[in-house]
C-alpha positions as CSV (number, residue, x, y, z in Angstrom):
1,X,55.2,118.9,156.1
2,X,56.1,115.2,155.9
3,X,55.9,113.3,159.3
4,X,57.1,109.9,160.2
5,X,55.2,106.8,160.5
6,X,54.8,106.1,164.3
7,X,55.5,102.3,163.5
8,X,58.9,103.3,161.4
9,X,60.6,105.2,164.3
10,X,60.3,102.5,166.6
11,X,62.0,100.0,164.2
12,X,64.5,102.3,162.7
13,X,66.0,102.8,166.6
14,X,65.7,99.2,167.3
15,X,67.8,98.5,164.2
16,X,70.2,101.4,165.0
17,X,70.7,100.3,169.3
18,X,71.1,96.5,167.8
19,X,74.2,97.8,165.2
20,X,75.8,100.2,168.1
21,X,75.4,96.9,170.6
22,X,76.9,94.6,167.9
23,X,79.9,97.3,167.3
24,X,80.8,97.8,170.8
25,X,81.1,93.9,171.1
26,X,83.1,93.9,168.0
27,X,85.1,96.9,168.7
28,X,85.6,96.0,172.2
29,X,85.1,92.1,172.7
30,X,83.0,90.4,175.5
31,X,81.1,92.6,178.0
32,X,78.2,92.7,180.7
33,X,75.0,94.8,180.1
34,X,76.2,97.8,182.5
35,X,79.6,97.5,180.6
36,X,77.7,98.1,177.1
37,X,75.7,101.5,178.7
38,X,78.8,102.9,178.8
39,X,80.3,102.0,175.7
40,X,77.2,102.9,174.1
41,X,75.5,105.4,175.6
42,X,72.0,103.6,175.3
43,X,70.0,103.0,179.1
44,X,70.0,100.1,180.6
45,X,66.5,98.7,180.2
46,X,67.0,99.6,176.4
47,X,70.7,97.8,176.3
48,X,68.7,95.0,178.7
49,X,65.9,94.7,175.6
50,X,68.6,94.5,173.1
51,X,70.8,92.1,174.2
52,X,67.4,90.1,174.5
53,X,66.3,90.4,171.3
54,X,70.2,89.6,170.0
55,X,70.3,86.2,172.0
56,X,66.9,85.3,170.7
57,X,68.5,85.8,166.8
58,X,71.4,84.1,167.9
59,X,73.5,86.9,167.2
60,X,75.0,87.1,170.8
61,X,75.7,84.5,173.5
62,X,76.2,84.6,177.1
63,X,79.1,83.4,178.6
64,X,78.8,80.4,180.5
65,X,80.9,81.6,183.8
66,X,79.2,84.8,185.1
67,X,82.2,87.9,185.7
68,X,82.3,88.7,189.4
69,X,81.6,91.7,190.9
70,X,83.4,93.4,194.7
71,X,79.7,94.4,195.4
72,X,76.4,93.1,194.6
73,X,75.0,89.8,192.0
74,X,77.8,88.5,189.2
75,X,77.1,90.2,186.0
76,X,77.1,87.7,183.2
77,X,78.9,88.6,180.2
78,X,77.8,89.1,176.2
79,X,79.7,87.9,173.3
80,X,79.3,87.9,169.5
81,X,78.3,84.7,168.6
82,X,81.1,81.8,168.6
83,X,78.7,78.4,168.6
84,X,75.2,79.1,167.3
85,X,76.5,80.6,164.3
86,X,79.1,81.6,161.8
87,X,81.0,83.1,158.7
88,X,82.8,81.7,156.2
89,X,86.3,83.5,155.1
90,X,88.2,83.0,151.6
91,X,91.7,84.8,150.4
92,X,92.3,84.2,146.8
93,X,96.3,84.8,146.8
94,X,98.3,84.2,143.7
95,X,100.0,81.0,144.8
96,X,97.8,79.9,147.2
97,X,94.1,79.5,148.6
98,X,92.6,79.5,152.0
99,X,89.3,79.0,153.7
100,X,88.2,79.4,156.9
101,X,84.7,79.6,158.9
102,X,84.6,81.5,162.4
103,X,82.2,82.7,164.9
104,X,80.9,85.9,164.5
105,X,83.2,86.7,167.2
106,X,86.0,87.1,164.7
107,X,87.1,83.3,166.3
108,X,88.4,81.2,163.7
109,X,88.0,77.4,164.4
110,X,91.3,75.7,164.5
111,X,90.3,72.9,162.8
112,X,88.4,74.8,160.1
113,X,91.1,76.2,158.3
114,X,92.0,74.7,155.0
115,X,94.1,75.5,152.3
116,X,95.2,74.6,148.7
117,X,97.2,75.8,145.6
118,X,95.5,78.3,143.6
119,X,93.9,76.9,140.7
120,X,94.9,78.0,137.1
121,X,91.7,77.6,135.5
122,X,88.9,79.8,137.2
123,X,86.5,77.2,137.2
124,X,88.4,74.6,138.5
125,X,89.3,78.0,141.3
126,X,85.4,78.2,141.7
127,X,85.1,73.9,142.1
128,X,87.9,74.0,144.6
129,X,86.0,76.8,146.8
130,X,82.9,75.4,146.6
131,X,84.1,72.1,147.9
132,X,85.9,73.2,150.2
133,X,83.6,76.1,151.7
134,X,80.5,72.9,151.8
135,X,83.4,70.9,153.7
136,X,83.3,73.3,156.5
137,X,79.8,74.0,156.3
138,X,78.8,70.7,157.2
139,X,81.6,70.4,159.6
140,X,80.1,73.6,161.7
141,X,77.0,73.5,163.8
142,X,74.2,76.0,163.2
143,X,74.0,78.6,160.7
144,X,76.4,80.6,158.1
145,X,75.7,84.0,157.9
146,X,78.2,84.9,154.9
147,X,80.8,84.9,153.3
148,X,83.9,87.3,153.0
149,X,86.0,86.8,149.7
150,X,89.5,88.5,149.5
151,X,90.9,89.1,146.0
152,X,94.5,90.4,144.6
153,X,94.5,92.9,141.7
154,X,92.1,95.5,140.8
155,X,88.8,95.0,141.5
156,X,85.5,97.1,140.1
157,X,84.1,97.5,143.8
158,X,80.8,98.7,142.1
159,X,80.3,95.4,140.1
160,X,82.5,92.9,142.3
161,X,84.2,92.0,139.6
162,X,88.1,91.3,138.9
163,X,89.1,93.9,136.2
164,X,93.1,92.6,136.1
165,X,94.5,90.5,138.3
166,X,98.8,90.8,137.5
167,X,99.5,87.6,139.3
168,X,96.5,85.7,139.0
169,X,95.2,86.3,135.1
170,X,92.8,83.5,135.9
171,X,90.3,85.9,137.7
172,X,90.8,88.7,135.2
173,X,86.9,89.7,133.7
174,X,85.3,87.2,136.4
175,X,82.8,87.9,139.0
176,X,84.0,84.9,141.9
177,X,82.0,86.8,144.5
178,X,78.4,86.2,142.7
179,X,79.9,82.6,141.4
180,X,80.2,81.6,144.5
181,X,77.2,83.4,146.2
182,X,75.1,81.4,144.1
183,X,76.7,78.0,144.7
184,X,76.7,78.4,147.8
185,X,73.5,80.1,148.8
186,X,75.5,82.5,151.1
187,X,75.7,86.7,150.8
188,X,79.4,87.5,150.0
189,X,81.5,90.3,150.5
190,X,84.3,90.8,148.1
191,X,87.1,93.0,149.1
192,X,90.8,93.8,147.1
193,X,93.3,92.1,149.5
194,X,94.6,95.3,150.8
195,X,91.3,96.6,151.4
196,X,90.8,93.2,153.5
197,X,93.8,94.1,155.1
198,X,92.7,97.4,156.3
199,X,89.6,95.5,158.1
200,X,91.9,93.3,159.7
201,X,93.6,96.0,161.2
202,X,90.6,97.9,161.9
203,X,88.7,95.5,164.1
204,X,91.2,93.0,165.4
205,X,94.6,95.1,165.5
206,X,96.1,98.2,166.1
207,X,93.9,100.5,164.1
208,X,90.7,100.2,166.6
209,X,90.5,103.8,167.4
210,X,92.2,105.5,164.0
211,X,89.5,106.7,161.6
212,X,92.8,107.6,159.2
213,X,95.2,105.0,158.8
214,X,96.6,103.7,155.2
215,X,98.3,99.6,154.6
216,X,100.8,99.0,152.5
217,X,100.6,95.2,151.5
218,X,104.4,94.5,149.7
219,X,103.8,90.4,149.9
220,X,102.8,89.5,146.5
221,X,102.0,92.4,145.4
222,X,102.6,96.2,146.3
223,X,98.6,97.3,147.2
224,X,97.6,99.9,149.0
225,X,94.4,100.6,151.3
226,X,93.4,104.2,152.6
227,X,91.1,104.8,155.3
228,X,89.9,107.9,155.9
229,X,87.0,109.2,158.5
230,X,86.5,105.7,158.8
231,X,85.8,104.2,155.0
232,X,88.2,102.9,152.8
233,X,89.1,105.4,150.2
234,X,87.8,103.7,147.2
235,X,87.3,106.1,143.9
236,X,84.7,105.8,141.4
237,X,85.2,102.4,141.1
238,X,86.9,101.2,144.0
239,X,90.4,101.1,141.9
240,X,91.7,104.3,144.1
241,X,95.0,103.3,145.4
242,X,97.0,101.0,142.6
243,X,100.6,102.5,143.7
244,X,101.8,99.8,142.9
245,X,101.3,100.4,139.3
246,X,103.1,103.6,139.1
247,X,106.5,103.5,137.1
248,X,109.4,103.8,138.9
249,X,111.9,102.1,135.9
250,X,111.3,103.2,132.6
251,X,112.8,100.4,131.0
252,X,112.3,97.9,134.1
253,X,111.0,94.3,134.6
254,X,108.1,93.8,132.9
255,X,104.8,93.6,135.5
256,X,101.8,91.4,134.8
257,X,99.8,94.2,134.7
258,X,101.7,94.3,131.1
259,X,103.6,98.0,131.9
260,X,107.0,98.1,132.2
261,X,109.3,99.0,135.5
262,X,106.6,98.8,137.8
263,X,106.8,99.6,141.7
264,X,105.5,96.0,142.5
265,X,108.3,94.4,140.7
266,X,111.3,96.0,143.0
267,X,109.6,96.1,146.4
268,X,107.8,93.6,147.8
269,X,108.6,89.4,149.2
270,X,108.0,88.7,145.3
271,X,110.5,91.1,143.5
272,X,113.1,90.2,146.8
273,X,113.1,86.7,146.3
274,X,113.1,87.0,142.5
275,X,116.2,88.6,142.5
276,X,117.8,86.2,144.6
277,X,116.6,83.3,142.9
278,X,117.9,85.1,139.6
279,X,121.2,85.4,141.3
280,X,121.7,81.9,142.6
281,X,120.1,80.0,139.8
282,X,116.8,78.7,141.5
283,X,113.6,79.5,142.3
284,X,112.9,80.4,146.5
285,X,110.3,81.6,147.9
286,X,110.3,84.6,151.0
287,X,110.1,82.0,153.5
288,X,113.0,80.6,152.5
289,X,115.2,83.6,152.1
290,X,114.5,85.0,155.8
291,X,115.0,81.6,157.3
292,X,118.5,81.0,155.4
293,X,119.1,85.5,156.0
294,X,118.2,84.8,159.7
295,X,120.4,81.6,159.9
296,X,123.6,83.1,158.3
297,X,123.0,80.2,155.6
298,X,122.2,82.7,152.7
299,X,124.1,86.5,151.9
300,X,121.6,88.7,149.8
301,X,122.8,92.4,151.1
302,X,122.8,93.6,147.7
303,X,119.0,92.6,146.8
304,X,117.7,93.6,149.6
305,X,119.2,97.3,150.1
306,X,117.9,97.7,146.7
307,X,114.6,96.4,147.7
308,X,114.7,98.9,150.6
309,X,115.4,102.3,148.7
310,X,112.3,101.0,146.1
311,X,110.0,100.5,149.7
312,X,111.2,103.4,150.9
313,X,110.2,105.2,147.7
314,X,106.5,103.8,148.0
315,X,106.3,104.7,152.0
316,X,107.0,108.0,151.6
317,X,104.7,108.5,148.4
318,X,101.8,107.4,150.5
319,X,102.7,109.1,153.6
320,X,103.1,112.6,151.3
321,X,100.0,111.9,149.1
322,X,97.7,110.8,151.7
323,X,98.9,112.4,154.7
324,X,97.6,109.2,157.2
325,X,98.1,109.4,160.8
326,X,99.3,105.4,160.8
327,X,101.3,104.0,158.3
328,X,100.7,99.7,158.2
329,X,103.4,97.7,156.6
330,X,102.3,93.9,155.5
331,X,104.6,91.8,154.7
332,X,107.4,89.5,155.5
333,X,110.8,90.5,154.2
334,X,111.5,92.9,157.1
335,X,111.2,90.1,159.4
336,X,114.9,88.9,157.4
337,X,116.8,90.9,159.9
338,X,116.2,92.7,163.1
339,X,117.5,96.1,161.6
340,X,115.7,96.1,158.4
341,X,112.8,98.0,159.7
342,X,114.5,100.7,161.3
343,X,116.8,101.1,157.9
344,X,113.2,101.7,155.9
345,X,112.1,104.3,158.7
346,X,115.6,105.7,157.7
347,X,115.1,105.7,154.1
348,X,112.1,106.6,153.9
349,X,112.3,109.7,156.3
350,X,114.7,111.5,153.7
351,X,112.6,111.3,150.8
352,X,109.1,111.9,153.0
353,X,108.2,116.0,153.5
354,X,108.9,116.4,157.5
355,X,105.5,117.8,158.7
356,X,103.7,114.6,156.9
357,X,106.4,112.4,158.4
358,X,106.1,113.7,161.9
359,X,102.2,113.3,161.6
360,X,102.7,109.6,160.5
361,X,103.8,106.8,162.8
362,X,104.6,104.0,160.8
363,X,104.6,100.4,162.5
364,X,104.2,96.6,161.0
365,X,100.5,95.4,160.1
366,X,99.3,92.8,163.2
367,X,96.2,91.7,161.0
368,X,96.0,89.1,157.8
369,X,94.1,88.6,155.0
370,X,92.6,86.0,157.0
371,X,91.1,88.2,159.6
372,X,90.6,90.7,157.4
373,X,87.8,88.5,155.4
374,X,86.6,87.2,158.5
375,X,85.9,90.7,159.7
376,X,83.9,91.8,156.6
377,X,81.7,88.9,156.8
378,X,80.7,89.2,160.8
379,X,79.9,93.1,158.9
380,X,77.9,91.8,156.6
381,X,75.7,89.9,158.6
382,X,75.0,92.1,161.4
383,X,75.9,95.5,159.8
384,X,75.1,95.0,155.9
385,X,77.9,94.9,153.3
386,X,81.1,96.5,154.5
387,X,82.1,100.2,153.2
């Protein structure tokens, strides 16, 4: 019978307490030593050890005002890292770019936030990153522990690369995550936007405790993230999900994914301010349509109850398919009117089979992209890459 090494099992439980220390901190934020027995389960002189070892890697930090107890000595209080060091965050979006570094606290630094339009060309994309990622490099003190790289359109999770990106063709057949893991000397983890989404909710937002939750992303794009017993739903090669592309208008607007009538052309920001823009002659962005629906300045009833019914259509597809206890919307034409939500619920609720829809509570996404990239790059670096 094969036994053990006595030297492995020592290590292999080190590793493990350090990874259930780091995820309590992340799950639950800061928290004193006799705070992280309970959330754990490990003993005290073992969680004492850990936290020891954690400091020493610079993985953790005290805080520098001690929490004070009714009875007894003030017990100081552990964080993930916020100073010592970091992670670097980057959403690819169709139109537009950002980068961000953060502690490994899930902190982003105010003044490390930086954004530009989306290059065209992919390597003037990569040139553009690069600079701006060794920007904030230099601008943070102590080390960078990753990178987390959010991308729109499918994405071969297995290879990291961009397969076909409908609104940004300039990533299509390219590997950005290894371009820039090699400028940049960092490990990156690449995630399809939605699936960044899903983190975002997952360790910042409202999805803490749900092991099965699905996000419906209808900004850009219409993408879809399932997470079930606590891993995203990715199929063979991480292209589970692409609802999006399903065709919902046999003779519809043509999509950049070069089909026809697609769902991502009649409900999402995009397709809403599209047909507005159509209507009135000029090109608007979402922004711009809820600020002049909101003010009264701007009357576009028409395109967005047919926007509605096509959301509608795609909430209850994922609620019946998937079955997911929460339901995330992400997005920013329900914030056009105060009602708008409550319609959807509506719509969707007649088209949805009733024991699915009275499993599902559906509510608006809390999370960004933003978090969600900076969430699977604290993963990475104290976890391993993000599943």
């Amino acid at each position: 019978m094969l036994t053990a090494s006595p030297r492995v099992v020592p290590s292999l439980l080190r590793q493990m307490n350090e990874r259930r220390v780091l995820s309590a901190l992340q799950s639950n934020g800061p928290a004193s030593r006799a705070d992280l027995c309970r959330q754990t389960g490990i003993s005290g002189p073992t969680v004492t050890r850990v936290v020891a070892t954690l400091i020493e890697a610079k993985l953790v930090e005290e805080e520098d005002e001690p929490r004070q107890r009714a009875v007894g000595r003030p017990g100081k209080i552990v964080r993930l890292a916020r100073s010592g060091v970091g992670v670097l965050g980057c959403v690819v979006g169709a139109y537009q770019t950002e980068v961000v570094v953060a502690g490994l606290d899930g902190e982003v630094d105010p003044d490390g936030i930086r954004t530009f339009a989306t290059p065209s060309n992919y390597d003037e994309l990569v040139s553009a990153c690069v600079k701006t990622a060794r920007e904030l490099m230099l601008r943070r003190p102590g080390a960078l522990l990753g990178l987390g790289l959010s991308l729109p359109g499918l994405l071969n999770r297995r290879e990291g690369r961009s397969i076909v990106s409908p609104k940004a063709h300039q990533l299509d057949g390219r590997n950005l995550g290894n371009d820039l893991s090699e400028r940049l000397q960092l490990e990156v983890a690449v995630l399809q936007e939605c699936h960044a989404l899903c983190w975002a909710e997952r360790t910042y937002g409202a999805a803490r405790d749900a092991a099965d939750f699905a996000m419906l992303d209808i900004s850009d794009g219409l993408g879809l993230g399932v997470m079930q017993e606590g891993r995203i739903v990715q199929g063979r090669s991480g292209l589970a999900g692409e609802l999006g592309h399903i065709t919902v208008q046999l003779n519809g607007k043509p999509c950049g994914c070069g089909n026809r009538g697609c769902l991502e052309t009649v409900a999402t920001d995009t397709a809403l301010a599209g047909a507005v823009g159509a209507r009135l002659g000029r090109k608007l962005d979402i922004e711009e349509i809820v600020a002049g629906v909101r003010s009264g300045t701007l009357d576009c009833d028409r395109e967005l109850n047919e926007v509605l019914d096509y959301l509608a259509v795609a909430t209850a597809a994922v609620i019946n398919i998937f079955n997911p206890g929460k339901l995330f919307i992400y997005g920013r034409l329900l914030d056009a009117r105060d009602d708008l939500f409550a319609q959807l619920l509506e719509r969707a609720e007649r088209r949805t089979l009733g024991p699915s829809w009275a499993d599902c509570e559906v509510v608006r996404a809390r999370g960004n992209k933003r978090l969600g990239v900076v969430a699977a790059a604290c993963h990475g670096a104290t976890h391993g890459r993000p599943e």
